[in-house]
C-alpha positions in Angstrom: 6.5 0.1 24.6 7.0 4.0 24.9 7.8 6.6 22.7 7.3 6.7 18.9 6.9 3.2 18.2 4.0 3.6 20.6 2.7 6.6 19.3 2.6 5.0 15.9 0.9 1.7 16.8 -1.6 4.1 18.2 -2.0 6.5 15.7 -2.3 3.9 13.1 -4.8 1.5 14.8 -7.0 4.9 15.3 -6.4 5.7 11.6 -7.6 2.3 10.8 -11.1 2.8 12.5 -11.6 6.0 11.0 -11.6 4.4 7.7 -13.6 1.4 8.7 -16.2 3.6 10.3 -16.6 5.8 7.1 -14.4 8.9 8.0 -11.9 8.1 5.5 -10.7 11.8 4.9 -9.9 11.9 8.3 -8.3 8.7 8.2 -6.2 9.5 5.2 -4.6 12.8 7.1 -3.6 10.5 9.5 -2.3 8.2 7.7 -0.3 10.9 5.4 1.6 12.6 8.7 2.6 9.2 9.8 4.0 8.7 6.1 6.0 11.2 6.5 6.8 10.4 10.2 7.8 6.7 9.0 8.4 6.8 5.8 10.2 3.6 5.7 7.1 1.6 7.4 5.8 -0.7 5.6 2.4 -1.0 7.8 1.5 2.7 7.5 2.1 2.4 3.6 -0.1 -0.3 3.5 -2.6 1.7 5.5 -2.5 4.4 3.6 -2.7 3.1 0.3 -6.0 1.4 1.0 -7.3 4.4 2.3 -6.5 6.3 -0.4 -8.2 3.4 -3.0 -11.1 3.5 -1.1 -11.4 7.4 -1.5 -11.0 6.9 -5.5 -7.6 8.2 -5.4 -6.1 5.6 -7.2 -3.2 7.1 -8.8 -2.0 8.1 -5.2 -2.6 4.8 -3.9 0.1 3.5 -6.1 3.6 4.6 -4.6 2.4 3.9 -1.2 1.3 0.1 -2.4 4.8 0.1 -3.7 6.6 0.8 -0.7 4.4 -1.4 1.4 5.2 -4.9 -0.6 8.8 -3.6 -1.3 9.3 -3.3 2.2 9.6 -5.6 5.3 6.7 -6.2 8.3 3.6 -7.0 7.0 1.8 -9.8 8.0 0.8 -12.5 5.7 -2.7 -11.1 5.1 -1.8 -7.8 4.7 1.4 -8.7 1.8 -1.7 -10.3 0.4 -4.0 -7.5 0.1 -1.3 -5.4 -0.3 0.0 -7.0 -3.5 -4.2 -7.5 -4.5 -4.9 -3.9 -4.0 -1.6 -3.0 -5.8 -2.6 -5.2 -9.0 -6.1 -4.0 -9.4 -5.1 -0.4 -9.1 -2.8 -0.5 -11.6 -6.0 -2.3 -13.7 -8.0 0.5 -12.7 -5.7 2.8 -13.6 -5.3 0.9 -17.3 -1.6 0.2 -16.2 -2.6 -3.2 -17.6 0.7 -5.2 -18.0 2.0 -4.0 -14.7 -1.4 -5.8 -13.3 -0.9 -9.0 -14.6 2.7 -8.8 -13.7 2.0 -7.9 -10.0 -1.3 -10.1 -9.8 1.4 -12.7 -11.5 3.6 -12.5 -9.2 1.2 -12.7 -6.2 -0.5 -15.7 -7.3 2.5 -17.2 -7.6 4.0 -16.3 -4.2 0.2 -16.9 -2.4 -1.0 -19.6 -5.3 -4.2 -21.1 -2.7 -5.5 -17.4 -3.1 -8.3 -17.7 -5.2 -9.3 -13.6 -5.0 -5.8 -13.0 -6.4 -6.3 -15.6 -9.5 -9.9 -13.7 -10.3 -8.2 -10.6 -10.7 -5.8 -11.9 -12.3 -8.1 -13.1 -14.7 -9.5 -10.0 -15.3 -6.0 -8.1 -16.0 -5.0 -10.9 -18.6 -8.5 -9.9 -20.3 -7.6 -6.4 -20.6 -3.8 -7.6 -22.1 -6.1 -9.7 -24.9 -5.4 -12.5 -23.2 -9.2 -13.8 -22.7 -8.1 -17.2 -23.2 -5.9 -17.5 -20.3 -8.2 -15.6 -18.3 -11.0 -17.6 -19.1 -8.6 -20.6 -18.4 -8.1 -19.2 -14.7 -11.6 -18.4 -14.2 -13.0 -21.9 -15.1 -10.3 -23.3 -12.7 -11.2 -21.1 -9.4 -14.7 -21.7 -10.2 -14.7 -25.7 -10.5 -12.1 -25.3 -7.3 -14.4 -23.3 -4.8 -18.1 -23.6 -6.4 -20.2 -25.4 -3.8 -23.3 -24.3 -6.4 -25.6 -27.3 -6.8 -26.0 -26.4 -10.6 -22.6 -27.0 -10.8 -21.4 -29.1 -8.7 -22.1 -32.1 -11.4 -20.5 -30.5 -14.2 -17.0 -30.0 -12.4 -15.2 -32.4 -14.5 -16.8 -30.9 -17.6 -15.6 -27.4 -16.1 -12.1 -28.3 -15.7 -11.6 -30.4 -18.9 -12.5 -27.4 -20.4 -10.3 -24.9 -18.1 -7.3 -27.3 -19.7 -8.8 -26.9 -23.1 -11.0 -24.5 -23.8 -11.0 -25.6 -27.4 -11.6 -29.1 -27.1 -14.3 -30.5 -29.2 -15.2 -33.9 -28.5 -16.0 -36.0 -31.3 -14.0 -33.9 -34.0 -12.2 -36.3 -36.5 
């Protein structure tokens, strides 16, 4: 492969080691010129959001997280942590119902993905919905805890993450 489609793969796998070697300002010019160089790529959105999240630029993170799950080309993985990063920035941001409906949405599409259901959790908390939260959280953690403490109260954990409310014995 020549010309710009080169150039970008190259640019943006250098822009990607900048940020995971700690030059993220550096990274994040980068990532901004090939924006605006290929504003219709899906990749370098995804790119740049996350740098700009890990910078604490939240707000500007946003419309690039946008374009990256609206768009077409990203791997599995990346969708993923695209639609993750996009979910817990609006939460960050207090754009709380647009979390739980992204994080929503992405469980749904990606419902094995049990980093998606935790923040989901948490954005249902901040909607006042503690009770569903709680429900998710309960369920993740009686799905992936390998805890010894634990591990013998999973059936209590998950009659409970189906009714929180239950009392046993109640008349």
């Amino acid at each position: 492969m020549t010309g710009p489609e080169a150039d970008r793969d190259a640019l943006l796998a250098q822009a990607v080691r900048l940020r995971e070697s700690g030059r993220r300002e550096e990274a994040r010019t980068q990532l901004l010129a090939l924006r605006g160089e290929f504003p219709d790529d899906a990749q370098v959105a995804y790119q740049t959001a996350w740098v700009h999240d890990t910078l604490g630029l939240e707000a500007q993170a946003v419309p690039h997280y946008v374009a990256a799950v609206a768009g077409t080309g990203l791997s599995e993985e990346e969708r993923r942590g695209a639609l993750l990063g996009l979910g817990s920035t609006y939460r960050t941001l207090g754009r709380h119902a647009e979390a739980v409906a992204t994080l929503s949405a992405a469980a749904a599409e990606f419902p094995e993905d049990n980093a998606l259901k935790t923040f989901l959790a948490m954005a249902l908390y901040n909607v006042g919905r503690a009770h569903d939260g709680m429900r998710l959280l309960l369920t993740v953690l009686a799905a992936t805890s390998a805890d010894p403490d634990l591990v013998g109260y999973r059936p209590a954990i998950e009659h409970y993450a189906r009714d929180l409310d239950a009392v046993e014995g109640s008349a």
